[in-house]
C-alpha positions, 0 to 999 in steps of 0.5 A, spaced: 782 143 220 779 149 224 785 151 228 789 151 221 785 155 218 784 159 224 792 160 225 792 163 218 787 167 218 790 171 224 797 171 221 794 174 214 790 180 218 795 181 223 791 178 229 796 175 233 799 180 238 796 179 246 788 180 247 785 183 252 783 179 257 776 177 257 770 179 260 768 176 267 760 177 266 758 171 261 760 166 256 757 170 250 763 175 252 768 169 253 767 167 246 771 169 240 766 172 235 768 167 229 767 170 221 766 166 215 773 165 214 776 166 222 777 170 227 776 178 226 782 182 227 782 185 234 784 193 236 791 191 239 792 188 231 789 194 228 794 198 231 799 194 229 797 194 222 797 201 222 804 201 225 807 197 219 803 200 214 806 207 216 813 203 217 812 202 210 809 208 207 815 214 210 821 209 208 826 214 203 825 208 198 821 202 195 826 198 197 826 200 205 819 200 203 819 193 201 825 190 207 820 195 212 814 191 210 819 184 211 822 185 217 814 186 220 811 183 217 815 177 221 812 180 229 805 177 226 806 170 225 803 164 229 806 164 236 807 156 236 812 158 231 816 164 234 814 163 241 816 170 243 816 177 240 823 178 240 824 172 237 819 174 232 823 181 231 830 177 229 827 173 225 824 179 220 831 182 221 834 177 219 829 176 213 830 183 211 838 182 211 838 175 206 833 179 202 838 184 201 844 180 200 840 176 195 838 182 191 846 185 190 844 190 196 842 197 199 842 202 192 844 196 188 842 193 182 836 192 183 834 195 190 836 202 188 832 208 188 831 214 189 830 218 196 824 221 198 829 225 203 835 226 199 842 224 200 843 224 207 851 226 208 856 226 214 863 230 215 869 226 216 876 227 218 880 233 219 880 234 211 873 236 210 871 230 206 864 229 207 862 221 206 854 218 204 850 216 211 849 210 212 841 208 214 840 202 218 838 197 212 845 199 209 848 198 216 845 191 217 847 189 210 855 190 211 854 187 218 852 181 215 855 180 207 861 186 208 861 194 205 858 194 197 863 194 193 863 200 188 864 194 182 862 187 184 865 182 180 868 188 175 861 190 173 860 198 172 853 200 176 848 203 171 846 210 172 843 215 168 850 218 166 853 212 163 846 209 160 842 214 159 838 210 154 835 206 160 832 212 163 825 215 161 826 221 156 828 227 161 822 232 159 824 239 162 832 240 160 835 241 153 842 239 151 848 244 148 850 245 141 856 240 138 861 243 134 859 240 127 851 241 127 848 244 122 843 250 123 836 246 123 840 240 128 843 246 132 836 250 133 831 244 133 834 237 135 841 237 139 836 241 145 832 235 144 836 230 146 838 232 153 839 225 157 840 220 150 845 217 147 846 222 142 847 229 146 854 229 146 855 225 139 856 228 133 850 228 128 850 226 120 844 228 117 843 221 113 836 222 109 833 228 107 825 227 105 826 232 098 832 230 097 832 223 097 825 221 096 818 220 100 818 212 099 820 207 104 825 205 100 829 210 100 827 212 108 830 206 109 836 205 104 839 211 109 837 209 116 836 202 116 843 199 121 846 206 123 843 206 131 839 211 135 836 217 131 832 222 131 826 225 126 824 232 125 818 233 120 816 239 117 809 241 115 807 245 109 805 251 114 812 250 117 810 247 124 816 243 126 816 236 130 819 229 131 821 223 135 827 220 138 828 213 136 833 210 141 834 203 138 834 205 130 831 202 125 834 195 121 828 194 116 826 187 118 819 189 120 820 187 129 816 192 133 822 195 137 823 197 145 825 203 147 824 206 154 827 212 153 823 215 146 819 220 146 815 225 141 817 232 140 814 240 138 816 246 137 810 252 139 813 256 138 821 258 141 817 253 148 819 246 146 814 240 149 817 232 150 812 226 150 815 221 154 814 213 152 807 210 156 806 202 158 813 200 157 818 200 152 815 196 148 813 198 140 817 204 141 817 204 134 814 200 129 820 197 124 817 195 118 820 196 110 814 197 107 813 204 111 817 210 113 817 213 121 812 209 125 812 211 132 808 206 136 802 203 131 798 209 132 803 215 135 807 219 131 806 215 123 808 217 117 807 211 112 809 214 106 804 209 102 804 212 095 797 215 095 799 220 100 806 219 101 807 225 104 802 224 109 804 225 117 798 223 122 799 223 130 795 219 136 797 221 143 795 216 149 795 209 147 804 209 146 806 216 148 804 222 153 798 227 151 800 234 151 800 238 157 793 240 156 791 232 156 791 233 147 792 227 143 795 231 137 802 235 136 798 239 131 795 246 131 788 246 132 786 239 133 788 237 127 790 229 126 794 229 121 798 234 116 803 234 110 809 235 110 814 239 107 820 235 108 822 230 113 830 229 116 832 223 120 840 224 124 843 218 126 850 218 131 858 218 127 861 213 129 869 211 128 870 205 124 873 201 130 867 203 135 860 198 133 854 201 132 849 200 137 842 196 134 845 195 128 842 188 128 835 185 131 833 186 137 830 179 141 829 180 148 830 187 151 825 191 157 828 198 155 
């Protein structure tokens, strides 16, 4: 029982590298000093932490931090297992290796990350093509499983380019004008939505809160199953916000994701993004009795029948606070204003092309 124990004990804390030879002098010196739960880590296995903890922290990505971490983490297991160290070493390679195969990859779906260094890029031949580098992970894996292939099984990897919606909001950059928008779309809701669904389509401004009516019903009979859109309210003093709403609305009352909303304010001509916090979950709250509620608390705006043209914020629980580490989109602390009127945008799409989330949404983590 002791011995069991005491083995994992020195795997856990990386105590079974070679000891010092003890001392000569006396007994008390021969004896191992024993803790509650085993044996204490000795200098030789504090320095071999050490290497791997810093093994782990320069890798350019998580995934070369996680196979790092594999391929090490093997050199400290019990000796009765892998009675040498090379053969502790191969065993943490080929560990690393059948990770990554089993996870489609090096850059793959889920192994993918972005370099801390940046891409590292090699000429080629004569014709002055320049082909991407390959680091040692990478190198292991094709010796072992082949080149990866840039459509496995005929799937289209994901990026930011073709799904866009799956990415956090892009906070500093701001889209282009598209021939077809109106002067309030092209002034204060086409730059906002660099990196959306939306950048680059055409926009129809679906309801209008002066001219269709500040009800729920109305809001709704407008937006509900029309795909992604974006609100833009105005204040009676003229201040000019919104949300972006990746999943659009449908009216059954869920509580739909979206990890690529955000809430928006113009100060000014100086445009200000929040981004979507805690996941994409309750990006907006999707009820028919209620207008444009982004998050149960972030950007509300109710549209209850006592003051239906009342607008109130929250920032923190669902969305990022201000720049300064404020918790309202409103000029001088205010929580809550009216408003003057209040647009929402969706995409136009052709009528053979489908609408995305036009429906319910049951599972979906972006």
């Amino acid at each position: 029982m002791y011995r069991a124990r005491a083995a994992a004990t020195r795997a856990l804390s990386i105590a079974t590298l070679p000891r010092t030879a003890p001392s000569h002098h006396s007994s008390h010196h021969r004896r191992r000093r024993r803790t509650p739960y085993g044996m204490r880590p000795t200098p030789a296995s504090a320095h071999r932490a050490n290497h791997i903890a810093a093994a782990v922290a320069t890798a350019p990505t998580a995934a070369h931090a996680a196979l790092s971490l594999i391929a090490n983490i093997f050199t400290c297991v019990p000796s009765r297992i892998f009675p040498t160290g090379r053969m502790r070493r191969h065993a943490g390679l080929v560990a690393a290796a059948l990770v990554v195969g089993g996870l489609g990859g090096a850059g793959g779906f889920v192994m993918g990350g972005v370099s801390r260094r940046g891409p590292a890029v090699v000429h080629s031949g004569g014709d002055g093509a320049k082909e991407p580098k390959k680091d040692p992970i990478e190198k292991m894996f094709n010796f072992f499983f082949g080149e990866i292939e840039a459509e496995p099984l005929g799937l289209t990897r994901m990026s930011v380019e073709t799904a866009p919606d799956q990415y956090p909001a892009d906070v500093t950059g701001r889209a282009e004008a598209v021939a077809g928008d109106d002067e309030e779309c092209a002034r204060f809701v086409r730059p906002t939505l660099k990196q959306t669904g939306l950048e680059r389509r055409e926009l129809q401004l679906v309801y209008e809160a002066k001219r269709d009516g500040f009800t729920p019903e109305a809001f709704h009979r407008a937006v509900d199953r029309r795909g992604p859109g974006i609100v833009l309210a105005v204040s009676t003093s003229g201040l000019r916000f919104g949300g972006y709403n990746p999943k659009g609305w449908v009216g059954y009352g869920e509580y739909r994701p979206g990890l690529s909303a955000f809430l928006y304010v113009w100060k000014g001509d100086r445009l200000v993004k929040l981004r979507k916090v805690g996941g994409a979950g309750m990006c907006v709250v999707d009820k028919p009795e209620e207008g444009p509620m982004f998050g149960a608390e972030g950007l509300c705006v109710p549209m209850r029948a006592s003051s239906p043209r009342r607008a109130r914020v929250k920032l923190g629980p669902y969305y990022e606070r201000m720049p300064g580490g404020g918790t309202t989109l409103f000029d001088d602390g205010e929580m809550a204003v009216d408003l003057a009127n209040l647009l929402v945008y969706t995409g136009v799409y052709a009528e053979d092309e489908p609408i995305p989330f036009d429906d319910a949404i049951p599972f979906s983590l972006t």
